[in-house]
MMTF fields as JSON, N, C-alpha, C and O atoms, coordinates in Angstrom:
{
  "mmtfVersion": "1.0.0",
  "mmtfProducer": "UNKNOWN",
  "numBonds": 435,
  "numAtoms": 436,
  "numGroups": 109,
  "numChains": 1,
  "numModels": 1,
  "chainsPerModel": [1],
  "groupsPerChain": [109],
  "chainIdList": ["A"],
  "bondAtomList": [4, 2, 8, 6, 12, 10, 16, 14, 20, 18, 24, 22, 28, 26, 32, 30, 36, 34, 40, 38, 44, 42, 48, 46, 52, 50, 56, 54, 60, 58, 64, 62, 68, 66, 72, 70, 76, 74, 80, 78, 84, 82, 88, 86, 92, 90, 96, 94, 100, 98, 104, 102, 108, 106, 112, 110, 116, 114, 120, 118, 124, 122, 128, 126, 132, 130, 136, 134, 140, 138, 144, 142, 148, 146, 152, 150, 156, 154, 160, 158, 164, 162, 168, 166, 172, 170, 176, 174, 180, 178, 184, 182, 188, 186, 192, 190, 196, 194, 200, 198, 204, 202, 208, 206, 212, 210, 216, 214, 220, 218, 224, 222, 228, 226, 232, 230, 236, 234, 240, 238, 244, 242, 248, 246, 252, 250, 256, 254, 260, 258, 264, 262, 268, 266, 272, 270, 276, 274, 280, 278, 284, 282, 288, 286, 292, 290, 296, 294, 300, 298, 304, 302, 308, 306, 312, 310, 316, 314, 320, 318, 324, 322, 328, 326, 332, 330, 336, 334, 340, 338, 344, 342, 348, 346, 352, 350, 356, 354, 360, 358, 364, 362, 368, 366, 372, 370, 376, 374, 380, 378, 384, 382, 388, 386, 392, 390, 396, 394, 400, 398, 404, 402, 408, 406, 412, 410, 416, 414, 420, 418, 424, 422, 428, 426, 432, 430],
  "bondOrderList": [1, 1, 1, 1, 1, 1, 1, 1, 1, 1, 1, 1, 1, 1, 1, 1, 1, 1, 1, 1, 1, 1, 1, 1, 1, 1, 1, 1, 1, 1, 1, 1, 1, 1, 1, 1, 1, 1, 1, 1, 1, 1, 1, 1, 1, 1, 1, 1, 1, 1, 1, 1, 1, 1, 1, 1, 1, 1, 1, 1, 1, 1, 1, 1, 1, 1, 1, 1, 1, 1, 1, 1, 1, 1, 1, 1, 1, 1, 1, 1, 1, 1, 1, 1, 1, 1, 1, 1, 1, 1, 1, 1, 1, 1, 1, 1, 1, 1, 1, 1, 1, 1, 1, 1, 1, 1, 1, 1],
  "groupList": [{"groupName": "UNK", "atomNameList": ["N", "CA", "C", "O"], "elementList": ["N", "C", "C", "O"], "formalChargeList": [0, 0, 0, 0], "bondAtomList": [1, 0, 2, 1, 3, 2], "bondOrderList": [1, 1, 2], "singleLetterCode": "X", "chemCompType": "L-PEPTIDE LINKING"}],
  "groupTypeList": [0, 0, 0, 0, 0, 0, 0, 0, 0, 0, 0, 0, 0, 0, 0, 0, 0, 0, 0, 0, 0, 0, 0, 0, 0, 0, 0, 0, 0, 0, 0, 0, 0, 0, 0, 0, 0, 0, 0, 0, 0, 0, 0, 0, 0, 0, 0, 0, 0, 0, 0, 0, 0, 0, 0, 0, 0, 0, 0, 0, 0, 0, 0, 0, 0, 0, 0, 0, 0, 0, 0, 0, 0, 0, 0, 0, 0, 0, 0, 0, 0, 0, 0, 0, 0, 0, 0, 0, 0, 0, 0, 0, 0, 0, 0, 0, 0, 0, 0, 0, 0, 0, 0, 0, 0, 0, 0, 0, 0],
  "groupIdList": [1, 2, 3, 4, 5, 6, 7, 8, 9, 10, 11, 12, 13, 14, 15, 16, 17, 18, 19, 20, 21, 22, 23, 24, 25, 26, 27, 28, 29, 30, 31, 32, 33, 34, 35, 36, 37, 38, 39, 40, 41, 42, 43, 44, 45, 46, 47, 48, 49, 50, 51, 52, 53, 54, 55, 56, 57, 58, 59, 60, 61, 62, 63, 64, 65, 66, 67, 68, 69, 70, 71, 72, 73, 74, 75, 76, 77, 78, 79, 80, 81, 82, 83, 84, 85, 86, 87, 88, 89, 90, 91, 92, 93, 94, 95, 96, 97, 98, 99, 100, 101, 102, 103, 104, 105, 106, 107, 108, 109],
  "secStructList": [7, 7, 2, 2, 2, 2, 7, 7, 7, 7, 7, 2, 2, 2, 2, 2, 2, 2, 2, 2, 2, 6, 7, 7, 7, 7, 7, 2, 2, 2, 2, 1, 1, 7, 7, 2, 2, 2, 2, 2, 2, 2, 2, 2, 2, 2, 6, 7, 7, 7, 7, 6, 6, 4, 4, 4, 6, 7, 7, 7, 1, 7, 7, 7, 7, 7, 7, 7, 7, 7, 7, 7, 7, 7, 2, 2, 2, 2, 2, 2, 2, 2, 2, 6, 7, 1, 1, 2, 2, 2, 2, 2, 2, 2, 2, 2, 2, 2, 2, 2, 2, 2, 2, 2, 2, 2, 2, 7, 7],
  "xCoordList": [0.849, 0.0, 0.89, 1.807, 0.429, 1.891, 0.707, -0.437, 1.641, 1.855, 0.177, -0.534, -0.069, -0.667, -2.389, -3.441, -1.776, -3.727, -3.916, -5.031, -2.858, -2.86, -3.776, -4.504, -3.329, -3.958, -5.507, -6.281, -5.62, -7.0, -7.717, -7.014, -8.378, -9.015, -10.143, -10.828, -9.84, -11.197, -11.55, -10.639, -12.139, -12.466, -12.811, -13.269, -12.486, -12.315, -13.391, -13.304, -14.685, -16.202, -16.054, -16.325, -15.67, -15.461, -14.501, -14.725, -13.43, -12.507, -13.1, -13.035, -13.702, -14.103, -15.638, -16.118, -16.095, -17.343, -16.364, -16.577, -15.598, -15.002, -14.406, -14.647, -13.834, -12.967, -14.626, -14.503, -15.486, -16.399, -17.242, -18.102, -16.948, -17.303, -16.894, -17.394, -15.474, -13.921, -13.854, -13.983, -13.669, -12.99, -11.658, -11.137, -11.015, -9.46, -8.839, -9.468, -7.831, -6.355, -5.626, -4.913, -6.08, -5.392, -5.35, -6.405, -4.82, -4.631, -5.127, -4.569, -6.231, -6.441, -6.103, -5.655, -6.271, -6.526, -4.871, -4.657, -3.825, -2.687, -1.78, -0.574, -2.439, -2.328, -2.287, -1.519, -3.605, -3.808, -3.158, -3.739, -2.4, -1.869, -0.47, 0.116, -0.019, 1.574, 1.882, 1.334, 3.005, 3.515, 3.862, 3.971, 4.073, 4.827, 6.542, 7.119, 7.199, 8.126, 8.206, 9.343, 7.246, 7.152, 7.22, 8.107, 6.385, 6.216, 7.262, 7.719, 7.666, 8.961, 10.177, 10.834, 10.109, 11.596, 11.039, 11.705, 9.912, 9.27, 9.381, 9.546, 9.231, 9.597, 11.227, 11.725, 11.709, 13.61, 13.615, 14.154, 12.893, 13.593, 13.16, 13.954, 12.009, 11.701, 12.291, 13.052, 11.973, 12.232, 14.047, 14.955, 14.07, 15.673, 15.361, 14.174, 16.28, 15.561, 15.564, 16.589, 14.694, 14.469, 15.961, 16.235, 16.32, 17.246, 17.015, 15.919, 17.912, 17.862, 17.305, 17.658, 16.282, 15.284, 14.316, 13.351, 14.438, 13.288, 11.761, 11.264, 11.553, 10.344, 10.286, 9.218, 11.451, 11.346, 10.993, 10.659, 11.11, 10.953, 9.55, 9.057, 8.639, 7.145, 6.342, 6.417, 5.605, 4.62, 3.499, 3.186, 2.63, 0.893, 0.432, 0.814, -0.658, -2.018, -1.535, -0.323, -1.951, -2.391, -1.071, -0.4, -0.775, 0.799, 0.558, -0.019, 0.653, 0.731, 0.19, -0.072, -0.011, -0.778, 0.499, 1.221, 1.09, 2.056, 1.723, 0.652, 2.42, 2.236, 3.194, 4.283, 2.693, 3.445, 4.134, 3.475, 5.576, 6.028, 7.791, 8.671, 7.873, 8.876, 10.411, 10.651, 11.293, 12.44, 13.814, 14.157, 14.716, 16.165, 17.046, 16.987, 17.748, 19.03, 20.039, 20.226, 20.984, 21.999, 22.288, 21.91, 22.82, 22.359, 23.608, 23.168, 24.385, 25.207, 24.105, 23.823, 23.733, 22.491, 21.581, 21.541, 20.857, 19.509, 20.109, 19.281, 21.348, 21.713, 21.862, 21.499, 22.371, 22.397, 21.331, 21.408, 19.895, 18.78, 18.309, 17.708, 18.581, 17.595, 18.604, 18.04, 19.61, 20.044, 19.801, 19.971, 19.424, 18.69, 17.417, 16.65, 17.143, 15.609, 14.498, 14.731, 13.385, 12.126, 11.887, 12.222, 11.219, 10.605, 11.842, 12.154, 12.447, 13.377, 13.281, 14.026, 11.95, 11.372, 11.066, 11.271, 10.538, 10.121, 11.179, 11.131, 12.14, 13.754, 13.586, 13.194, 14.022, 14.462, 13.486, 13.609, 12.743, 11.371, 11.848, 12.147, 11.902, 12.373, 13.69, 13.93, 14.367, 15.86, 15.446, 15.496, 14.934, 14.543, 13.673, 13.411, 12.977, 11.512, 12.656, 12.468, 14.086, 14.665, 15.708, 16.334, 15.844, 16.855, 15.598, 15.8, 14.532, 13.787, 13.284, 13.167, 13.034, 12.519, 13.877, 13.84, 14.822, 16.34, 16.422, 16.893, 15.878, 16.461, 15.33, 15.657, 13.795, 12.698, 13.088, 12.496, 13.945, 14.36, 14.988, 14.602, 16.318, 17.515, 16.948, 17.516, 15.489, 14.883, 14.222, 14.413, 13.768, 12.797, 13.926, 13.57, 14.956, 16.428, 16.675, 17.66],
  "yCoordList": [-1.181, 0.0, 1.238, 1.426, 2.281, 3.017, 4.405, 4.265, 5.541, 6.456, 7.053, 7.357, 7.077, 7.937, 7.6, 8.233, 5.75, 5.51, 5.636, 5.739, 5.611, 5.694, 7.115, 7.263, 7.855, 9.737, 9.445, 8.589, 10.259, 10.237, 11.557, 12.075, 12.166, 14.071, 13.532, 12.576, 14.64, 14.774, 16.389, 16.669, 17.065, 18.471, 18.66, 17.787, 19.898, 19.937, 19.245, 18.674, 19.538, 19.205, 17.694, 17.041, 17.227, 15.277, 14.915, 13.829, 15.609, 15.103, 15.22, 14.372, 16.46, 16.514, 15.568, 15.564, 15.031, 14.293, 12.639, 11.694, 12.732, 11.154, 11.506, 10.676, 12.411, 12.613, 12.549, 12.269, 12.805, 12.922, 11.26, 10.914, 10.659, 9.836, 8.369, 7.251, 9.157, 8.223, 7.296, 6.104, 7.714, 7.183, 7.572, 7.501, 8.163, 8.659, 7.576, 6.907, 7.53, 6.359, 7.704, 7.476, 8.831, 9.569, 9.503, 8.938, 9.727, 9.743, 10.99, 11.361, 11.608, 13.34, 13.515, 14.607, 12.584, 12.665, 13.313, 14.523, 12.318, 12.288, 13.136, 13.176, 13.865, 14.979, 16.411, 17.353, 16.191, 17.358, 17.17, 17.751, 16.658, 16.358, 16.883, 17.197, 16.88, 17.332, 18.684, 19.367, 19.229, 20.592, 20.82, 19.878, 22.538, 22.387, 22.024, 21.993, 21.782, 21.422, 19.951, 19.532, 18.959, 17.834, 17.727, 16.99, 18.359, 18.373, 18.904, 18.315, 20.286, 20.409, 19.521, 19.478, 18.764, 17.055, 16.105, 15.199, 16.301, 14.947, 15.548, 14.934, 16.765, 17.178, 16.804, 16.419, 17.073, 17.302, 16.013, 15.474, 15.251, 13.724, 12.962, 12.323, 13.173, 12.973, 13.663, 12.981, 15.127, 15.87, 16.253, 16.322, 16.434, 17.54, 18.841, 19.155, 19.648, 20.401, 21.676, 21.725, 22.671, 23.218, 24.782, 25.552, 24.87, 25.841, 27.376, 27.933, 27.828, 29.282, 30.48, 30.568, 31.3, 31.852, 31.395, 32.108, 29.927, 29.217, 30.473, 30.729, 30.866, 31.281, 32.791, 33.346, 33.259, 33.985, 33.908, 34.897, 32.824, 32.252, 32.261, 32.498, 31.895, 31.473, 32.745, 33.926, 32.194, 33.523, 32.732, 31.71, 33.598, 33.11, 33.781, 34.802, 32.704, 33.126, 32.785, 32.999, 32.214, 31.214, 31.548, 32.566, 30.045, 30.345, 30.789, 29.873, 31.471, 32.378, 31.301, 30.341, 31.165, 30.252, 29.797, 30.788, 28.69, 28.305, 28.442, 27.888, 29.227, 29.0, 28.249, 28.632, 27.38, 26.276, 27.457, 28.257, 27.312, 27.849, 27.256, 26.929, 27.256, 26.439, 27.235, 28.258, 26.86, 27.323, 26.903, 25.821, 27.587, 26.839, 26.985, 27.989, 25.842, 25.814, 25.622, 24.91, 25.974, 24.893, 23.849, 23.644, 22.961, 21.491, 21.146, 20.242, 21.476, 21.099, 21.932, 21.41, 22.803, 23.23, 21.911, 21.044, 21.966, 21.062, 19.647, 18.859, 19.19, 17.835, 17.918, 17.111, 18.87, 19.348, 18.923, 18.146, 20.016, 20.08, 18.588, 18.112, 17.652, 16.415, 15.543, 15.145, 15.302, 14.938, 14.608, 13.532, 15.501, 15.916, 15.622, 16.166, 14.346, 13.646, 14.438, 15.426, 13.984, 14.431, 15.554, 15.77, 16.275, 18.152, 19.12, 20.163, 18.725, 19.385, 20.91, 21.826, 20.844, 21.687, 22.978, 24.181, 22.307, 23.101, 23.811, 24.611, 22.827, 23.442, 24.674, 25.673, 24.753, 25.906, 27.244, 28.436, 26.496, 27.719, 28.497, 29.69, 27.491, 28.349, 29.394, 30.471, 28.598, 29.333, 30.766, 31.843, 30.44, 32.018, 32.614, 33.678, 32.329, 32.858, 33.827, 34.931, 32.855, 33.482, 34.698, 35.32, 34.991, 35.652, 36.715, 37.684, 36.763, 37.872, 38.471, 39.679, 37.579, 38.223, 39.508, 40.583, 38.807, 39.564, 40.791, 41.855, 40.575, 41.944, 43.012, 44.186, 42.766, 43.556, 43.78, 44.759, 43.149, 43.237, 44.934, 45.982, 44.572, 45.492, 47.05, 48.114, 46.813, 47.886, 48.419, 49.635, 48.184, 49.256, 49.757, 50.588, 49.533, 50.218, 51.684, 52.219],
  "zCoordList": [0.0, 0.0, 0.0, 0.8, -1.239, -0.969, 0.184, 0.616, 0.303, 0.87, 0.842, 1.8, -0.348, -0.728, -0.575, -0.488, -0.616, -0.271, 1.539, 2.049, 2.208, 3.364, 4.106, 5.087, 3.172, 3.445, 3.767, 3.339, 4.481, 4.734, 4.9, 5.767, 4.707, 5.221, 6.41, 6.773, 6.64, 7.342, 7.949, 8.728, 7.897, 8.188, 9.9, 10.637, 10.227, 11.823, 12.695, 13.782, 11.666, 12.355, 12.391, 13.399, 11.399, 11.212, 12.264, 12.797, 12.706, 13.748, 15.18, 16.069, 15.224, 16.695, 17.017, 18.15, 16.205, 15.953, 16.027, 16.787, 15.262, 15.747, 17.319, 18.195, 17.579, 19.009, 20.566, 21.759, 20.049, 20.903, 20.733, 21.543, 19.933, 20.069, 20.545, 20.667, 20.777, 20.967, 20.191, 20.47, 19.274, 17.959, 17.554, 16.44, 19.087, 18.65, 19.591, 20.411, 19.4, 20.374, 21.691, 22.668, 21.264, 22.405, 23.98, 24.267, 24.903, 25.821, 26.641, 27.673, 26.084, 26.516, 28.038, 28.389, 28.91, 30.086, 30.094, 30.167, 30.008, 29.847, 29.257, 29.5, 28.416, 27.61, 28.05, 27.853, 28.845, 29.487, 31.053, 31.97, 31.239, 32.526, 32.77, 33.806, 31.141, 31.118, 30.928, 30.062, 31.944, 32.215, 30.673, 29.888, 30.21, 29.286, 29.22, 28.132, 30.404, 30.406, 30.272, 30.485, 29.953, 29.431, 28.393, 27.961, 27.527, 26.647, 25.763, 24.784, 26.267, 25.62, 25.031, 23.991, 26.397, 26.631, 25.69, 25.189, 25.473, 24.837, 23.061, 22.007, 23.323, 21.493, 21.048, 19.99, 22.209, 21.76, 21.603, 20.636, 22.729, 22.402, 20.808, 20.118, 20.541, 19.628, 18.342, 17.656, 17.898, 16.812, 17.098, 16.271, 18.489, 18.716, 19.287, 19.381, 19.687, 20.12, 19.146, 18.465, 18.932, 17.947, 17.516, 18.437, 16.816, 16.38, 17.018, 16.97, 17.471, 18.321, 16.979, 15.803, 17.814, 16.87, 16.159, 15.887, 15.679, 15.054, 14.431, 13.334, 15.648, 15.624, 14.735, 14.48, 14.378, 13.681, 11.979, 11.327, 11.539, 10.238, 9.996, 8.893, 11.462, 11.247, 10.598, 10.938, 9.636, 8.336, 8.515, 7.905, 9.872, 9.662, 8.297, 7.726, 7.945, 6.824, 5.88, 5.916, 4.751, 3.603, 3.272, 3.438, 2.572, 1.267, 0.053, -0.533, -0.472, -1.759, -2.508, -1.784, -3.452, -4.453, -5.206, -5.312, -5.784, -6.662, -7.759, -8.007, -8.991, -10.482, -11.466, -11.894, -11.656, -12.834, -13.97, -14.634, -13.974, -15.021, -15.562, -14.766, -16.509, -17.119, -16.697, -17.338, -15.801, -15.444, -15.766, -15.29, -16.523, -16.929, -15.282, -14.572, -14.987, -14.221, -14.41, -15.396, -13.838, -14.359, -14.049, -12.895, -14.507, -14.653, -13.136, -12.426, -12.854, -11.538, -10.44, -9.362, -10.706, -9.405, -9.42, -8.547, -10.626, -10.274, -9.948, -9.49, -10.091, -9.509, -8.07, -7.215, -7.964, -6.486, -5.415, -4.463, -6.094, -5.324, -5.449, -4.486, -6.789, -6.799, -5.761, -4.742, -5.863, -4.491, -3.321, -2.748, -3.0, -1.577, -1.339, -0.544, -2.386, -2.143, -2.844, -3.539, -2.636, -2.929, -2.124, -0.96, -2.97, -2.072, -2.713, -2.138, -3.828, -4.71, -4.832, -4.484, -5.526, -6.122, -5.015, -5.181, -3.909, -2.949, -1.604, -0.669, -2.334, -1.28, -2.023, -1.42, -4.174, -4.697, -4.217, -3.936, -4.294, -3.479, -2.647, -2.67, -1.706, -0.429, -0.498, 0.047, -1.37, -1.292, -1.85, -1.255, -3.425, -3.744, -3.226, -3.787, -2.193, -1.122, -0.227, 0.285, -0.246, 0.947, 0.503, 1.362, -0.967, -1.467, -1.555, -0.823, -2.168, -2.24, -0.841, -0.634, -0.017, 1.514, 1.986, 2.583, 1.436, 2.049, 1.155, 1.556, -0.245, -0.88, -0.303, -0.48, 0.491, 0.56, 2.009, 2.466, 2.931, 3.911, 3.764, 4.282, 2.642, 2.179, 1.804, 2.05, 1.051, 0.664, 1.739, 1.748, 2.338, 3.659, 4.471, 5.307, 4.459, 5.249, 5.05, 5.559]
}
C-alpha cells in the first residue's frame, strides 16, 4: 500500500465528531496532565531540540498560491537540489523565497 492511499481528510467538524465519540487512540486525560516542560523534553527527544530563533521564520495566513512555469538551471544546481531527495522543487522555493525576503528586507532600510 503506498503512501498515498494511506492519506486520509477529514475536516475539523469530522474530527471533533469522531474525538467525541472516541474514535481517537489519544490519551487526553494524559495529555492534558503534562507541564509544558514535558512536553517540551518529549519534542527534543523525539524531533531535537528546535534551532535558536526558530520562531522567527514562522509567516501566519495562507501560502501564496504556486504558479506552474517552465524554469532553466543549471544542470550542476539542479543535480544538487535532486540529491537531496524528494521536495526538490520546494527546497528551490524556499531558497529564492529566501533571497527575495532579504532583498525587501535590504529595501525598507
Amino acid at each position: 500500500m503506498s503512501k498515498r492511499e494511506r492519506i486520509v481528510r477529514y475536516s475539523a467538524g469530522q474530527i471533533a465528531r469522531k474525538i467525541a465519540r472516541g474514535e481517537d487512540r489519544t490519551d487526553w486525560k494524559r495529555v492534558r496532565s503534562m507541564t509544558d516542560a514535558q512536553v517540551d523534553r518529549l519534542a527534543d527527544e523525539e524531533e531535537g531540540p528546535l534551532a535558536r530563533g526558530w520562531e522567527e521564520g514562522v509567516v501566519l495566513g495562507l501560502p501564496v498560491a504556486k504558479k506552474d512555469i517552465h524554469i532553466r538551471l543549471d544542470a550542476d544546481v539542479l543535480v544538487w537540489f535532486k540529491a537531496t531527495g524528494r521536495g526538490y522543487q520546494t527546497r528551490i522555493n524556499r531558497v529564492l523565497r529566501a533571497y527575495v525576503d532579504s532583498r525587501k528586507r535590504a529595501a525598507g532600510r
